[in-house]
BALOBA-1460 file (C-alpha; in Angstrom, 3 decimals):
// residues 220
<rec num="1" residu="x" x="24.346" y="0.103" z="-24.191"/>
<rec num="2" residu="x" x="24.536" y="-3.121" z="-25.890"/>
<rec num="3" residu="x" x="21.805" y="-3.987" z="-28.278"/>
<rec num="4" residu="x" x="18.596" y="-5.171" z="-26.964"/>
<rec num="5" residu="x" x="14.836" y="-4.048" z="-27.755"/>
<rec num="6" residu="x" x="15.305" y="-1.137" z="-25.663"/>
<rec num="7" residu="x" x="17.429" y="0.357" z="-28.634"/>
<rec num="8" residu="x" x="15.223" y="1.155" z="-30.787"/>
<rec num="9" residu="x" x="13.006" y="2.939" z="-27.734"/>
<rec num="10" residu="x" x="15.545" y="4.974" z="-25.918"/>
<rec num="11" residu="x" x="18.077" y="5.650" z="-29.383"/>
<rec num="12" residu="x" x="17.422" y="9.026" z="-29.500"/>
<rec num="13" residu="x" x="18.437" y="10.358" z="-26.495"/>
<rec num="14" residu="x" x="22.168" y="9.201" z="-27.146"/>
<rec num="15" residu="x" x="22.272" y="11.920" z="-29.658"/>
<rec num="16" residu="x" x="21.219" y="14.426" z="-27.309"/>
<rec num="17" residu="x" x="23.796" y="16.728" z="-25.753"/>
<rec num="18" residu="x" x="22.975" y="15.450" z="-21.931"/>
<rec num="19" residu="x" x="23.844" y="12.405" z="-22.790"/>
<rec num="20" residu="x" x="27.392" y="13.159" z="-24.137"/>
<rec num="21" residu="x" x="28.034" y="15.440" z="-21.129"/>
<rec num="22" residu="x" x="27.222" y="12.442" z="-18.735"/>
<rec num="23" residu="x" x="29.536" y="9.860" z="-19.687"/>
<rec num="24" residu="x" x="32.431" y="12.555" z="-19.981"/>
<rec num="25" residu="x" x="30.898" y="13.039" z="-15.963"/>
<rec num="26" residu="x" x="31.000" y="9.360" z="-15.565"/>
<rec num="27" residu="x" x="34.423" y="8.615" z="-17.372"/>
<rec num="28" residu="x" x="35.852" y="11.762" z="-15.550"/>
<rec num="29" residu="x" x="34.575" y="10.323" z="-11.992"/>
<rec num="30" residu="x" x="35.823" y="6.363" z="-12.952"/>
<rec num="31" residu="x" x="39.443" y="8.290" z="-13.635"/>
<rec num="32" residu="x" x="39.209" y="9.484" z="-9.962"/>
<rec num="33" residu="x" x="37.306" y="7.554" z="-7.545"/>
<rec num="34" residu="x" x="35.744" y="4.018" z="-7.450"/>
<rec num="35" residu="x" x="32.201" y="4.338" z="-9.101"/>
<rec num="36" residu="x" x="29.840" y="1.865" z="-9.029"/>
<rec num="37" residu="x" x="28.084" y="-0.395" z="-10.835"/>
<rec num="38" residu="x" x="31.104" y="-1.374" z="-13.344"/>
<rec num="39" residu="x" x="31.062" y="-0.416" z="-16.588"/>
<rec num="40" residu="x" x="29.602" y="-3.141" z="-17.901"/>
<rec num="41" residu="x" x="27.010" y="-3.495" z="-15.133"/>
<rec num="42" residu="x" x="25.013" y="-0.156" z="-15.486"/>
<rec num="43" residu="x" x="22.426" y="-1.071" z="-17.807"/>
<rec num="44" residu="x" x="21.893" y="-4.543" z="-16.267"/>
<rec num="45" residu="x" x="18.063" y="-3.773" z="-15.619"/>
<rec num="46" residu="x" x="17.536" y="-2.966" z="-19.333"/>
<rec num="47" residu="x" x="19.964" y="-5.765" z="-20.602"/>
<rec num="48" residu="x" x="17.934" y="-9.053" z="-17.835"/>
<rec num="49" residu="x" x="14.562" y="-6.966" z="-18.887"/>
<rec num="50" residu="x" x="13.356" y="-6.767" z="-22.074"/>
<rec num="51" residu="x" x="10.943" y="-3.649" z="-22.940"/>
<rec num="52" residu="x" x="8.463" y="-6.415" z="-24.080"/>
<rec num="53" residu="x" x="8.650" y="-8.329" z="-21.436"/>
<rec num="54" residu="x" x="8.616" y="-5.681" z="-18.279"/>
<rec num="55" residu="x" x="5.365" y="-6.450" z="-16.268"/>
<rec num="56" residu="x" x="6.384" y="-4.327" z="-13.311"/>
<rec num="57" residu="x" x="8.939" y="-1.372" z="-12.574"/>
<rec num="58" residu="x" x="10.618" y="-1.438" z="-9.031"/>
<rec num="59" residu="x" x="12.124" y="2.028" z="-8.603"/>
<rec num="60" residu="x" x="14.599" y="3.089" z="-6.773"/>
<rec num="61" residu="x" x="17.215" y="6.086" z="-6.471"/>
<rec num="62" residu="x" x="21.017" y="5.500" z="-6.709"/>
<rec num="63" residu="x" x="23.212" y="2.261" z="-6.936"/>
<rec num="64" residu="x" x="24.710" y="0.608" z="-3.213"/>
<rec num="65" residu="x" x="27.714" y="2.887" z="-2.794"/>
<rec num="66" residu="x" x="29.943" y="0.119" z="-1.093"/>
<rec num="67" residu="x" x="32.629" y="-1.822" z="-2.647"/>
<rec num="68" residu="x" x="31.139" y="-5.623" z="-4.538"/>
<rec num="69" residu="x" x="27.455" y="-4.195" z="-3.896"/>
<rec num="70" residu="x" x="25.885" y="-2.704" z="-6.467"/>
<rec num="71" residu="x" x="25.358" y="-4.575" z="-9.763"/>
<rec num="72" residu="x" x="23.070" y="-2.492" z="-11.931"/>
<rec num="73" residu="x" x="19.665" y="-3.718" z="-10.410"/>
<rec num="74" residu="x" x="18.086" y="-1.554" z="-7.932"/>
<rec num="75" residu="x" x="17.906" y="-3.044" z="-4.295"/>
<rec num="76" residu="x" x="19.688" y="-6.030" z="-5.699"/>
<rec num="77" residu="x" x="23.824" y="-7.428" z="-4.578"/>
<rec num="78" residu="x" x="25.281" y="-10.110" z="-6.208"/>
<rec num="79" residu="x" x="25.138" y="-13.790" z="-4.231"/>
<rec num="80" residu="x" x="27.855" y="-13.644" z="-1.724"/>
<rec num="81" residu="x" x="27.581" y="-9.829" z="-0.855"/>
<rec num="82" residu="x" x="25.291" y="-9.296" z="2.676"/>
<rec num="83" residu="x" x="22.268" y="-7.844" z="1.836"/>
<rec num="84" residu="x" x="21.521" y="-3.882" z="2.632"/>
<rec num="85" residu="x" x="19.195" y="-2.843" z="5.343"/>
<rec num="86" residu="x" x="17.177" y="-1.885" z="2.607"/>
<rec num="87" residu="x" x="17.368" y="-5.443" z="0.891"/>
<rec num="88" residu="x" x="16.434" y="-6.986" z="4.286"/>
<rec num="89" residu="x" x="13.615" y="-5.435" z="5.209"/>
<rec num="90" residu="x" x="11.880" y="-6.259" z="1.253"/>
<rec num="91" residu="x" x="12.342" y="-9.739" z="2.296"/>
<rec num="92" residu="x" x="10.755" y="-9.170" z="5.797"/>
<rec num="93" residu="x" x="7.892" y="-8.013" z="3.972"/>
<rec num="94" residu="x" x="8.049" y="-10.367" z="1.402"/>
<rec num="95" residu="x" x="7.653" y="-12.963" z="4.112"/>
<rec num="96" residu="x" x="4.954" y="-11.498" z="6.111"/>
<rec num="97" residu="x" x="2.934" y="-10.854" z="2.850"/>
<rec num="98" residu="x" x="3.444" y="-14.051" z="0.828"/>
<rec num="99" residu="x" x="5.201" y="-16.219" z="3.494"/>
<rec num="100" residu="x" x="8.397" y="-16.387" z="1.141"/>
<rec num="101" residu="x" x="11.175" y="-16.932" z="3.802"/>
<rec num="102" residu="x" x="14.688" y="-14.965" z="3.119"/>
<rec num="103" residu="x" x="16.608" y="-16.353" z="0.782"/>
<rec num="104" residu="x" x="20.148" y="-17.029" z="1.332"/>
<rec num="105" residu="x" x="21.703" y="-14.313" z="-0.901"/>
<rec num="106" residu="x" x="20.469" y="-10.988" z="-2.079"/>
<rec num="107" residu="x" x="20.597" y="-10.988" z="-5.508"/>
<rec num="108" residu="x" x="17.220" y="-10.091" z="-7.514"/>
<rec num="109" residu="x" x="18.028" y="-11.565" z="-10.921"/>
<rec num="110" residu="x" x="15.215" y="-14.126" z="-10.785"/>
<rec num="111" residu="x" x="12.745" y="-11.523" z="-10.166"/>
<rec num="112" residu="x" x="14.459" y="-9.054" z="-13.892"/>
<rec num="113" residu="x" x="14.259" y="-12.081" z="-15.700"/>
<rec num="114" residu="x" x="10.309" y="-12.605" z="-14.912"/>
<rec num="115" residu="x" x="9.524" y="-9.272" z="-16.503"/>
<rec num="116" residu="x" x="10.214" y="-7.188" z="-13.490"/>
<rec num="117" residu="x" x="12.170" y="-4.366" z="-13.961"/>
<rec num="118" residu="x" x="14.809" y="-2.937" z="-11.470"/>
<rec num="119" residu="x" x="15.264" y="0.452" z="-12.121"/>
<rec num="120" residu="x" x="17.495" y="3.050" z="-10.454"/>
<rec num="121" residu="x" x="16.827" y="6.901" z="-11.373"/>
<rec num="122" residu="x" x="20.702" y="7.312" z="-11.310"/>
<rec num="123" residu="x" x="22.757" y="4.400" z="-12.716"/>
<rec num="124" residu="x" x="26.303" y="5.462" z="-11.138"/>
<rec num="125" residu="x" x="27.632" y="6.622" z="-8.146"/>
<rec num="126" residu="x" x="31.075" y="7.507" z="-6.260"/>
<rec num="127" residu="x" x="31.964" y="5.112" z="-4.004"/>
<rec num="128" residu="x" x="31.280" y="6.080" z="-0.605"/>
<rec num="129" residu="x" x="29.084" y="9.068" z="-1.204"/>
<rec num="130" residu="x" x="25.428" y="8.923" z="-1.542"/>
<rec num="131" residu="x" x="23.551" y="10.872" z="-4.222"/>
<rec num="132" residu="x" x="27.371" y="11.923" z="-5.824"/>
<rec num="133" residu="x" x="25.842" y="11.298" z="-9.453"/>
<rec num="134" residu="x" x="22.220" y="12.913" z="-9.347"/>
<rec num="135" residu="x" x="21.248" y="15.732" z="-11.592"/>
<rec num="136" residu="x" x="24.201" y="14.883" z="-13.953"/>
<rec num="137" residu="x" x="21.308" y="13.440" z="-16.474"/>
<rec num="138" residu="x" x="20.819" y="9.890" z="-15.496"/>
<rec num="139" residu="x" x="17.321" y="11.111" z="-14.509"/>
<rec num="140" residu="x" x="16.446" y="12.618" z="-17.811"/>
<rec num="141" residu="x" x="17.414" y="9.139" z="-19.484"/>
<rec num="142" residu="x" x="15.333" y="7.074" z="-17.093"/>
<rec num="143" residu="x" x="12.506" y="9.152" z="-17.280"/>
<rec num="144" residu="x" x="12.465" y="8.415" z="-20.605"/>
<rec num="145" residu="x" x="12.344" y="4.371" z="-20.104"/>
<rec num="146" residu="x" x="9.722" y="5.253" z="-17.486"/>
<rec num="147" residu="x" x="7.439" y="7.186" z="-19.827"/>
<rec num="148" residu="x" x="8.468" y="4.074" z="-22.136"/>
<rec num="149" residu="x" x="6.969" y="1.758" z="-19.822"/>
<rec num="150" residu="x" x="4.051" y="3.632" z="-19.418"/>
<rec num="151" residu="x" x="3.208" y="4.075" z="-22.777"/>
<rec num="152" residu="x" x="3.084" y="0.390" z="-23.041"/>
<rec num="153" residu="x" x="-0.450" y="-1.272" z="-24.566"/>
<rec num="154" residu="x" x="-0.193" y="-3.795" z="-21.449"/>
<rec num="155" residu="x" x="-0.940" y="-3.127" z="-17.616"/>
<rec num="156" residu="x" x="2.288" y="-2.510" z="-15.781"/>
<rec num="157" residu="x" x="2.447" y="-2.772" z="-11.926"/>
<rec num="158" residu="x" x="4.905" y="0.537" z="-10.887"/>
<rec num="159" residu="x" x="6.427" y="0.598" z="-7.451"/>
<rec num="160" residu="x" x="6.947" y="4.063" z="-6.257"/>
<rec num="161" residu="x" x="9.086" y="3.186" z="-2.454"/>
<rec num="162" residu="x" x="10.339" y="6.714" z="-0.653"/>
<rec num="163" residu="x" x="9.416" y="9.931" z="-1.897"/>
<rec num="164" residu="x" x="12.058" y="10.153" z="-4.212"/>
<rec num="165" residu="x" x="10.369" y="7.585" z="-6.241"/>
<rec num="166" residu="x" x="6.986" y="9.064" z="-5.389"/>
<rec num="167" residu="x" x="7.367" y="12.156" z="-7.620"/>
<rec num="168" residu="x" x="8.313" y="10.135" z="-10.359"/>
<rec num="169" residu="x" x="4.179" y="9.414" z="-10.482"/>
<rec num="170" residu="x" x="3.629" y="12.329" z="-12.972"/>
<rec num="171" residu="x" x="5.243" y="10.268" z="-15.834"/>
<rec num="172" residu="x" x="3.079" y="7.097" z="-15.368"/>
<rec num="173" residu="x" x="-0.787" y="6.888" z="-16.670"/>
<rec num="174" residu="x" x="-2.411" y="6.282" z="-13.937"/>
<rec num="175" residu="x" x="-5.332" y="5.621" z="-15.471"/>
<rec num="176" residu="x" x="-4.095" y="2.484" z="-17.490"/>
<rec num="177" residu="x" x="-1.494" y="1.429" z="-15.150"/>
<rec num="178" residu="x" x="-1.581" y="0.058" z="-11.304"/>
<rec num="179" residu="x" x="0.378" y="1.947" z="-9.132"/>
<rec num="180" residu="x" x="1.655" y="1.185" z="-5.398"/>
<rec num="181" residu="x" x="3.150" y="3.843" z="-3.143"/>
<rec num="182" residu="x" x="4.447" y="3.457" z="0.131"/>
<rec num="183" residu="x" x="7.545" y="4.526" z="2.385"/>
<rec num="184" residu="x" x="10.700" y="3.349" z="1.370"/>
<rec num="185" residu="x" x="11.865" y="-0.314" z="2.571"/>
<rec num="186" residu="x" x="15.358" y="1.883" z="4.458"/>
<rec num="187" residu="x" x="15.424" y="1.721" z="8.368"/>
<rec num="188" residu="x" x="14.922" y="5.205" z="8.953"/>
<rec num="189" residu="x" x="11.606" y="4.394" z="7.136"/>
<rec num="190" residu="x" x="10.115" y="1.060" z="6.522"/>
<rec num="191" residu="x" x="8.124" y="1.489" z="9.908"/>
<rec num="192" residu="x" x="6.083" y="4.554" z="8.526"/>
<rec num="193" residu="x" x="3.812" y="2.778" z="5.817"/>
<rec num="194" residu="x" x="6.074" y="0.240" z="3.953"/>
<rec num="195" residu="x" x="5.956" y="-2.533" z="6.497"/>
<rec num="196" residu="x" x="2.392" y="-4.296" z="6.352"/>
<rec num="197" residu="x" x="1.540" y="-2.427" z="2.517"/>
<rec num="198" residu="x" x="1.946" y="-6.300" z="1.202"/>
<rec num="199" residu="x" x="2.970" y="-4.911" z="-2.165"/>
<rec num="200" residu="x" x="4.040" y="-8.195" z="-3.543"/>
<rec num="201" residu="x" x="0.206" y="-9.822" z="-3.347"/>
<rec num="202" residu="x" x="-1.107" y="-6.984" z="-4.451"/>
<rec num="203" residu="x" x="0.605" y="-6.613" z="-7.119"/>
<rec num="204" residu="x" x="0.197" y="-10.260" z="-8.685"/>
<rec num="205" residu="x" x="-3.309" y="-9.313" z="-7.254"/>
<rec num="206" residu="x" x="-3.360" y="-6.589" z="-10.306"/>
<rec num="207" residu="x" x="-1.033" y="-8.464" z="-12.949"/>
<rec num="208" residu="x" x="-3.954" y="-11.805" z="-13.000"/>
<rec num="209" residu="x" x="-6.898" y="-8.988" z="-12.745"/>
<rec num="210" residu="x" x="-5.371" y="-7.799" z="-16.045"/>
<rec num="211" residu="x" x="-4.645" y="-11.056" z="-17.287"/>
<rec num="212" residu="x" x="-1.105" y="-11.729" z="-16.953"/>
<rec num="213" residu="x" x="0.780" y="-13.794" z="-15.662"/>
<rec num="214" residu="x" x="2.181" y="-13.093" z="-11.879"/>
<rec num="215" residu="x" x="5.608" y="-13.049" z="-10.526"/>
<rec num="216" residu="x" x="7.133" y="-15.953" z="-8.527"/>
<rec num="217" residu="x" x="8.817" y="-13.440" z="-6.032"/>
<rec num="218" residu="x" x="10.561" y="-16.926" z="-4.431"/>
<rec num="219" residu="x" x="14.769" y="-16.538" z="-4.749"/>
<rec num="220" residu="x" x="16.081" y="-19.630" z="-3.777"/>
């Protein structure tokens, strides 16, 4: 990871043996197969997010599997690449909450560099195979940005989508923090709870509450 104010923060755990074991994992796995984000595209979250700046923590699970899609931002492609079911249906809801039509591309840059922070629990994956790099130790290292974020003196807006992201609630004070949890934005189920749960508003409801500044969620 290149340097950035996340260094200091998340140092340590490069010298701890997980770490070592999971880019032998991920260099084995680029030797083989396509694996995705690029090397120089996995830490794209931290790198367009500075830990000082990060005013809300979009979660999700592993990177777009598909050749050109993922880019190191959860839910995010790069302009040119047709958004994911997934991707679509955030900007359905984005519209019906905040009236924000779809943008013309799919890429959530605008939204890292305003402090929101785009974090997958796994960084890599095989191409073509869902969930190939869990429990390898991406999730011990972004556990520990989560707890990171937590432990922040400022109010942080965490979105917990799908129950993956859900159990991820233990590491987050609750108490200082605002939290919103909701099915995840995926066909199979945006219809159970995430359409309608107008997470954007409420959570520029919570960032002005606490006195920052809220997110222009507009893309174009």
């Amino acid at each position: 990871m290149t340097k950035t104010d996340w260094n200091p923060i998340l140092r340590s755990e490069f010298d701890k043996p997980y770490w070592g074991e999971l880019q032998q994992f991920v260099h084995a796995e680029r030797s083989r197969y396509p694996v995705y984000p690029p090397p120089g595209e996995v830490f794209a979250a931290l790198h367009l997010t500075p830990f000082a700046d990060v005013k809300v923590l979009i979660l999700g699970q592993d990177p777009y599997h598909g050749p050109g899609q993922a880019h190191g931002l959860c839910f995010s492609v790069r302009p040119g690449v047709p958004p994911p079911p997934s991707l679509v249906n955030i900007f359905t809801e984005l519209e019906s909450d905040l009236g924000i039509p779809r943008p013309d591309h799919g890429s959530l840059t605008r939204w890292a560099e305003q402090g929101v922070l785009l974090l997958n629990t796994t960084m890599t994956v095989r191409g073509g195979t869902a969930g190939s790099h869990q429990k390898k130790g991406w999730e011990t290292f972004t556990d520990e940005v989560i707890k990171a974020v937590s432990a922040k003196d400022e109010m942080v807006a965490f979105v917990l989508w799908g129950s993956a992201a859900r159990r991820k609630k233990d590491l987050i004070d609750t108490n200082r923090h605002f939290v919103i949890e909701s099915a995840h934005p995926s066909p199979l189920a945006a219809h159970r709870g995430f359409f309608g749960s107008r997470p954007f508003s409420r959570i520029n409801e919570a960032l002005v509450a606490a006195g920052r500044e809220p997110v222009d969620w507009s893309l174009d």
